[in-house]
Backbone bond lengths (Angstrom), bond angles and torsions (degrees), N, CA, C in turn:
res aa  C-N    CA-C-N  psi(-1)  N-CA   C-N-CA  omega(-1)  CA-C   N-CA-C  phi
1 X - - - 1.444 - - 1.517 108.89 -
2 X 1.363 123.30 121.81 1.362 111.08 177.43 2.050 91.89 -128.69
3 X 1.418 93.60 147.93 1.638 102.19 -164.00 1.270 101.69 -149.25
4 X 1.270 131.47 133.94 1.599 138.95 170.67 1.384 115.63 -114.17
5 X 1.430 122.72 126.61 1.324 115.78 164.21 0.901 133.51 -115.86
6 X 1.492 117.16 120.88 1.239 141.02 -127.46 1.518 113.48 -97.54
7 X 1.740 115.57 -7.95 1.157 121.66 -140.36 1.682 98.65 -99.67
8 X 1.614 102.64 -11.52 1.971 99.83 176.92 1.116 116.25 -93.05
9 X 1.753 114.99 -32.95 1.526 101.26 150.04 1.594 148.20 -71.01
10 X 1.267 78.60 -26.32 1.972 86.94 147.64 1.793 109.64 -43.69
11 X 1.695 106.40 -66.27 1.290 102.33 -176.40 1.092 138.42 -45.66
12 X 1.650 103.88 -46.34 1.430 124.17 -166.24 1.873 97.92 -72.70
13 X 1.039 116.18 -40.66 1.836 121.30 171.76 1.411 111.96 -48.45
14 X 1.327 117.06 -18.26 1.415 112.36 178.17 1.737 109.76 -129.45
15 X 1.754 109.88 24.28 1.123 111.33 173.44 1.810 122.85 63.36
16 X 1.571 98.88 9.74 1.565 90.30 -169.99 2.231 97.29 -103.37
17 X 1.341 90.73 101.93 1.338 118.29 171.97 1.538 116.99 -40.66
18 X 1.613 123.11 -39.79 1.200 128.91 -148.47 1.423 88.20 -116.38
19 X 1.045 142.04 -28.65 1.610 140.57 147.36 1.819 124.97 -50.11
20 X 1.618 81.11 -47.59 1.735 82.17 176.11 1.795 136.88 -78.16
21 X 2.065 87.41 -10.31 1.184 98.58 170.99 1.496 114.95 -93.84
22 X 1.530 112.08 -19.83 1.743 114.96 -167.15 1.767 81.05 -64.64
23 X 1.698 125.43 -60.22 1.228 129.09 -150.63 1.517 111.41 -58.43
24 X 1.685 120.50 -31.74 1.561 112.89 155.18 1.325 109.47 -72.90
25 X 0.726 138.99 14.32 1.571 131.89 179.34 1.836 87.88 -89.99
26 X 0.851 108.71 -49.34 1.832 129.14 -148.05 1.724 90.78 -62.72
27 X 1.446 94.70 -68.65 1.384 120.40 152.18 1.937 110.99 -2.70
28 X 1.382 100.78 -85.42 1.464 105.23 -173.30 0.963 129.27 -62.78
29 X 1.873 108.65 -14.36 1.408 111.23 -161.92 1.614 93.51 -100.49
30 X 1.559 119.88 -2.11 1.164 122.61 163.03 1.372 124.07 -74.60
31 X 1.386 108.27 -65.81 1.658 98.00 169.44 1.540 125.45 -67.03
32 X 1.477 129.20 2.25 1.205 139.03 146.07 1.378 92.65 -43.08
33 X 1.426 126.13 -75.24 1.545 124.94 -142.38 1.615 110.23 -73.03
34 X 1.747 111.02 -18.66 1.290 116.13 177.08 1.615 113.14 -69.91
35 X 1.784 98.72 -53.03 1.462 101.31 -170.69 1.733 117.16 -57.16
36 X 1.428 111.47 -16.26 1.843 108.72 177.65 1.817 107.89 -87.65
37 X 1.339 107.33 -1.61 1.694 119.37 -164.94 1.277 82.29 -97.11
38 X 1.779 117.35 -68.84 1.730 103.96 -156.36 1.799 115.54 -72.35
39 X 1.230 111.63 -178.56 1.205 102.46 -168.42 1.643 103.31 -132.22
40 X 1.347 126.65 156.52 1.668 129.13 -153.63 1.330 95.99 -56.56
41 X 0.881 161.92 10.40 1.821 147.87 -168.79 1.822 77.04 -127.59
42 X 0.994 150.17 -21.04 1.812 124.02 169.46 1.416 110.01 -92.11
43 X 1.361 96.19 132.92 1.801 125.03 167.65 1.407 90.37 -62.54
44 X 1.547 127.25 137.31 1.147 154.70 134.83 1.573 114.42 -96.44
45 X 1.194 121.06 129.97 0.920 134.04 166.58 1.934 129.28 -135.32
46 X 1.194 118.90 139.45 1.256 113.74 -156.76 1.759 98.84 -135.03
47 X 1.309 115.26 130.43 1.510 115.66 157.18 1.221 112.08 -176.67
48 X 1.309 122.23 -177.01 1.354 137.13 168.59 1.555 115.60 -105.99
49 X 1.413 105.20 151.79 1.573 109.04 179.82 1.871 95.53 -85.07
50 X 1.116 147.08 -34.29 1.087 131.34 -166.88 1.977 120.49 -157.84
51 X 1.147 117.29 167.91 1.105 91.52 174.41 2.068 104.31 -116.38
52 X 1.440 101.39 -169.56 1.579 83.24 -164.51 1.556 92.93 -155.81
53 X 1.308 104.88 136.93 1.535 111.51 167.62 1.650 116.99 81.28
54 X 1.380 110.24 -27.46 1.770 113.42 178.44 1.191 103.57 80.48
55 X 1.241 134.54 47.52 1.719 120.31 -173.44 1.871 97.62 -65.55
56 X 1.606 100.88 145.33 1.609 104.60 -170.68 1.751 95.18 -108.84
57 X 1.215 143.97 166.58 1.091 151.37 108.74 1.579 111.71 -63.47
58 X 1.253 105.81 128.56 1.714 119.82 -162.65 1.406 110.50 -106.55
59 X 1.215 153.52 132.16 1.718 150.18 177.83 1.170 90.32 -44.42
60 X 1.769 98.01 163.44 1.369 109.44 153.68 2.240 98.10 96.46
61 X 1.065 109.18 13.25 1.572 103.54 -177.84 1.450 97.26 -90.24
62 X 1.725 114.81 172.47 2.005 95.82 176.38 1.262 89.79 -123.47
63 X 1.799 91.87 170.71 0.989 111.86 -147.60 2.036 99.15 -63.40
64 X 1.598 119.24 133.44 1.535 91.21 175.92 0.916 98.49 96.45
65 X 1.449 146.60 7.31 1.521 137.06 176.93 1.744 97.87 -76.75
66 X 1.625 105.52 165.66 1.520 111.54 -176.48 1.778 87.28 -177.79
67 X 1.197 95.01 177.78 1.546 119.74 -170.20 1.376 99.56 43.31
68 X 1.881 115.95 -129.06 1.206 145.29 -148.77 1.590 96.56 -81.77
69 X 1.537 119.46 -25.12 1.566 110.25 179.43 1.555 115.24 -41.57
70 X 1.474 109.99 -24.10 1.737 125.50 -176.01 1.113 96.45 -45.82
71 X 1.235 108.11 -73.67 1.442 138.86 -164.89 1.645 126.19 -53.51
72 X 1.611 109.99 11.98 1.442 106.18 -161.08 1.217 84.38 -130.13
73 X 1.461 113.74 -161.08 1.074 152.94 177.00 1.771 115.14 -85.42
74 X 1.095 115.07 96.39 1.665 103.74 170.81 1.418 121.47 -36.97
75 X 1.694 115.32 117.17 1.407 111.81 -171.63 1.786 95.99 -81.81
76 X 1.651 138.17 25.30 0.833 121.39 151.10 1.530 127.23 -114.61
77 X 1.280 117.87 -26.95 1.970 142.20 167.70 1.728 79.42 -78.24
78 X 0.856 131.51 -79.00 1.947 115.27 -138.93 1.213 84.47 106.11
79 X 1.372 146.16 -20.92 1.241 122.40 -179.85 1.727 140.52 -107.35
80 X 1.446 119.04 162.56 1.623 93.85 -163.71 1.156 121.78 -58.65
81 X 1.310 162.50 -178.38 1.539 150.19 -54.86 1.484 60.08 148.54
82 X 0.938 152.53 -137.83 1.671 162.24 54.73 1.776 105.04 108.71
83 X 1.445 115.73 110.95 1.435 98.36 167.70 1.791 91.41 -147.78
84 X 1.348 99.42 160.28 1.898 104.15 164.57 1.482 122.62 -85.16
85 X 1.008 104.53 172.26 1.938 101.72 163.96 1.531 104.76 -108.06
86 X 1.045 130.55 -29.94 1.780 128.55 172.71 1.454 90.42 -141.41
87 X 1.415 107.05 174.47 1.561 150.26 -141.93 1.453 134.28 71.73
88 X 1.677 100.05 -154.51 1.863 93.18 174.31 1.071 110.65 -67.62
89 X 1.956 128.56 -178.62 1.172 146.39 -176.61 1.778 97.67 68.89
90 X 1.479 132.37 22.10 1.459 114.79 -163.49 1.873 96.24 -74.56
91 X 1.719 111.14 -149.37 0.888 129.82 156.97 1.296 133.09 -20.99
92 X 2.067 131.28 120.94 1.241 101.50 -178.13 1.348 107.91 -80.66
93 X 1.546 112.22 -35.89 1.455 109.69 -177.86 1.582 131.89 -136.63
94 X 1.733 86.07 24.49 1.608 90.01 175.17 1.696 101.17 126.77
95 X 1.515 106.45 -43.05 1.590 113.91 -162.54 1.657 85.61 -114.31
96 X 1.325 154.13 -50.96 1.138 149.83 -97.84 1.219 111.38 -131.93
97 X 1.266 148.82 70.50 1.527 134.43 -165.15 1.898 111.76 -51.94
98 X 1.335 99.29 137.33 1.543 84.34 -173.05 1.976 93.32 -87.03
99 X 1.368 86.92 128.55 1.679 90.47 -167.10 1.841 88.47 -130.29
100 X 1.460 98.77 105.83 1.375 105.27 176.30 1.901 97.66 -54.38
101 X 1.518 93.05 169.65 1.988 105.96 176.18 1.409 111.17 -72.27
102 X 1.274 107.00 165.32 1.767 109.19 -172.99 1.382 107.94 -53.83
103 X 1.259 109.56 -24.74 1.679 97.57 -167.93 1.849 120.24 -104.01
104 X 1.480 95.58 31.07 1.233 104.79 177.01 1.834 105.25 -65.46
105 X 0.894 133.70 160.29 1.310 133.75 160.93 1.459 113.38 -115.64
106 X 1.515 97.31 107.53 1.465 113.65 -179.44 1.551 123.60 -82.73
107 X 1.654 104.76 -7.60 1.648 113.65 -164.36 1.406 103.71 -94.45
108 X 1.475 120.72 33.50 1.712 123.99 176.95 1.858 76.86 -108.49
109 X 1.347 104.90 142.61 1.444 131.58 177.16 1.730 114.78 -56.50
110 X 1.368 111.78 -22.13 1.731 109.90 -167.92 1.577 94.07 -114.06
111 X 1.312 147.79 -9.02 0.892 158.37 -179.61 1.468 129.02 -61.35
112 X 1.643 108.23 97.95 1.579 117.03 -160.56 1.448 103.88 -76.17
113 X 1.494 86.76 130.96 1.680 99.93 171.51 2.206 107.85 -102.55
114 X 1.226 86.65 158.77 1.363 113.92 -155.58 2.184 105.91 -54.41
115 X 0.826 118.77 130.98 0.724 130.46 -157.21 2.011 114.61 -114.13
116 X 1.380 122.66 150.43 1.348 123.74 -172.49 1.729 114.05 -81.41
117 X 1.656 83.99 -58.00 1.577 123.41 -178.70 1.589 119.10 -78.13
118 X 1.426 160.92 33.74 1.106 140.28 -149.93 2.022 107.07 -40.10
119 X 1.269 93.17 130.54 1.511 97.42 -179.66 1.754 99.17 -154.53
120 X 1.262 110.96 157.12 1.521 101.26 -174.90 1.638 114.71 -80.62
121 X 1.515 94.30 -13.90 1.797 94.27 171.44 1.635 88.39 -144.46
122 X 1.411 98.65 170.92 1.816 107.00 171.50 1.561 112.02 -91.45
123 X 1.506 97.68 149.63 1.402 124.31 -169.44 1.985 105.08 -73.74
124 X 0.950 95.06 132.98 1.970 106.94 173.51 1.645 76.23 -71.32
125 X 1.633 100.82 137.60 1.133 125.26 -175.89 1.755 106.52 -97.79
126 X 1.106 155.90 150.89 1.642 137.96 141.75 1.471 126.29 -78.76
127 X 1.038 117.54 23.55 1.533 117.65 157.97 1.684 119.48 -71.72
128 X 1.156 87.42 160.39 1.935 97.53 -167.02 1.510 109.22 -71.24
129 X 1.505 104.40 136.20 1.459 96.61 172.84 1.497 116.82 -100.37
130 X 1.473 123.82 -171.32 1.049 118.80 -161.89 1.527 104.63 -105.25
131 X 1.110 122.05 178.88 1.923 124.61 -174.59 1.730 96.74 -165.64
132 X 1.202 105.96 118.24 1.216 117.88 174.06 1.709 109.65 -120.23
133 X 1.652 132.48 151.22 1.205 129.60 -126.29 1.885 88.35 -168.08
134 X 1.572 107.58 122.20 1.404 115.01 163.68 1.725 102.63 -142.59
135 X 1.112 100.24 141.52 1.646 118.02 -174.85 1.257 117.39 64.42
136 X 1.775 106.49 -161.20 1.686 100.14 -150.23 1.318 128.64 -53.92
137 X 1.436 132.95 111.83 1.199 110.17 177.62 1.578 98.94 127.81
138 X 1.293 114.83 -15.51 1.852 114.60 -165.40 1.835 90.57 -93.44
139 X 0.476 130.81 -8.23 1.724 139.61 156.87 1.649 91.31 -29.52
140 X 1.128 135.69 -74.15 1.139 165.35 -159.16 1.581 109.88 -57.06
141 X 1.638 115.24 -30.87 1.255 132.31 -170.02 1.582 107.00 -68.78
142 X 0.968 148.95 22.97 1.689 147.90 -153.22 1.037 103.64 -121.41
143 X 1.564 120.02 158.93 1.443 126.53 164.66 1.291 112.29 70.96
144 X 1.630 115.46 -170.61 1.322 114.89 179.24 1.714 102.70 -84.36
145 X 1.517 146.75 158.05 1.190 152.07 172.64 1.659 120.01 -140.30
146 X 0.661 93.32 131.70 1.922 103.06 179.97 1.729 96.50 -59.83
147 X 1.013 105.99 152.84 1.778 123.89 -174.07 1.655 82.83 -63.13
148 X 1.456 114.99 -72.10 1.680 110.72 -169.38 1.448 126.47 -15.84
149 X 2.029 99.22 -47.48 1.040 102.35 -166.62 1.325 137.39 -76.57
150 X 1.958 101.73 9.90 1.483 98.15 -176.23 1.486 98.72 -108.28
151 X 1.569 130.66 15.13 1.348 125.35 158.47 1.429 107.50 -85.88
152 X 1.027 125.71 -26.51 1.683 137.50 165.96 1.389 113.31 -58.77
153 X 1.494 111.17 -43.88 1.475 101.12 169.80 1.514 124.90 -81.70
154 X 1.056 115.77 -14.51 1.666 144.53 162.47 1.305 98.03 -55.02
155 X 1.637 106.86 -86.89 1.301 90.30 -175.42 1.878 145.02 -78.76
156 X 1.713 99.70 30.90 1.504 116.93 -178.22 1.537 97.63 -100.61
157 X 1.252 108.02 -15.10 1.318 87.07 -157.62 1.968 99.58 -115.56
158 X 1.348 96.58 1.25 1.670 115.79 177.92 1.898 91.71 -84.90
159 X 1.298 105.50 -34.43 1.642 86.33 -169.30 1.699 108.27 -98.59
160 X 1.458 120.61 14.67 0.988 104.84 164.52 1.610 127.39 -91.90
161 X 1.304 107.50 -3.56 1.606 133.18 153.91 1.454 119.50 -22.73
């Protein structure tokens, strides 16, 4: 079974942080439900084709933050918790991030967070994505790996069938 969900890069293209995180949430609680279904002789395999937008973690979070603290305003910067490197909300005028006031409320789901780049959607980033690996063959899952190599591990572990 191979399946992509499509619904955080949707998010992240329109900078909305609190959408793109509910949709990995959704995400985990999916392959949660696979990994108690399949059984030790199936390869699981998990990743993304790309990443999107650059979401930053910003200084200034406290110590122990969790949930919606993401989602706000640093009660020490004034500034968001959360910013992009391209899409909407970019630049007002070249120098200036348009950075709504602390008391914007960012934890409504469609709600653009602040941006590096103004662009009408966010840029696919080239940083490495992640690959996570259960049963025969996820031995293999470590380190950095060439894209190739996870059809190679696919198909090592299809021909031991």
């Amino acid at each position: 079974m191979i399946t992509e969900a499509a619904l955080p890069d949707k998010a992240c293209h329109l900078n909305q942080a609190r959408r793109a995180l509910e949709e990995v949430l959704v995400m985990d609680r999916t392959v949660a439900l696979i990994r108690e279904k399949i059984g030790p002789e199936v390869l699981l395999l998990v990743t993304t084709d790309h990443n999107t937008a650059g979401i930053t973690l910003n200084p200034g979070l406290p110590v122990g933050a969790k949930g919606e603290t993401f989602l706000k305003a640093s009660p020490i910067t004034k500034l968001p918790v959360l910013t992009f490197a391209s899409g909407p909300g970019g630049m007002l005028d070249g120098n200036t991030m348009a950075v709504p006031n602390a008391a914007t409320d960012w934890t409504k789901p469609d709600s653009t967070f602040p941006a590096l780049i103004q662009a009408g959607s966010a840029w696919h980033t080239g940083g490495n994505v992640w690959l996570l690996g259960q049963g025969p063959g996820s031995e293999k899952v470590r380190g950095f790996l060439d894209n190739t190599d996870i059809f190679k591990i696919m198909a090592a572990a299809i021909a031991e069938k």
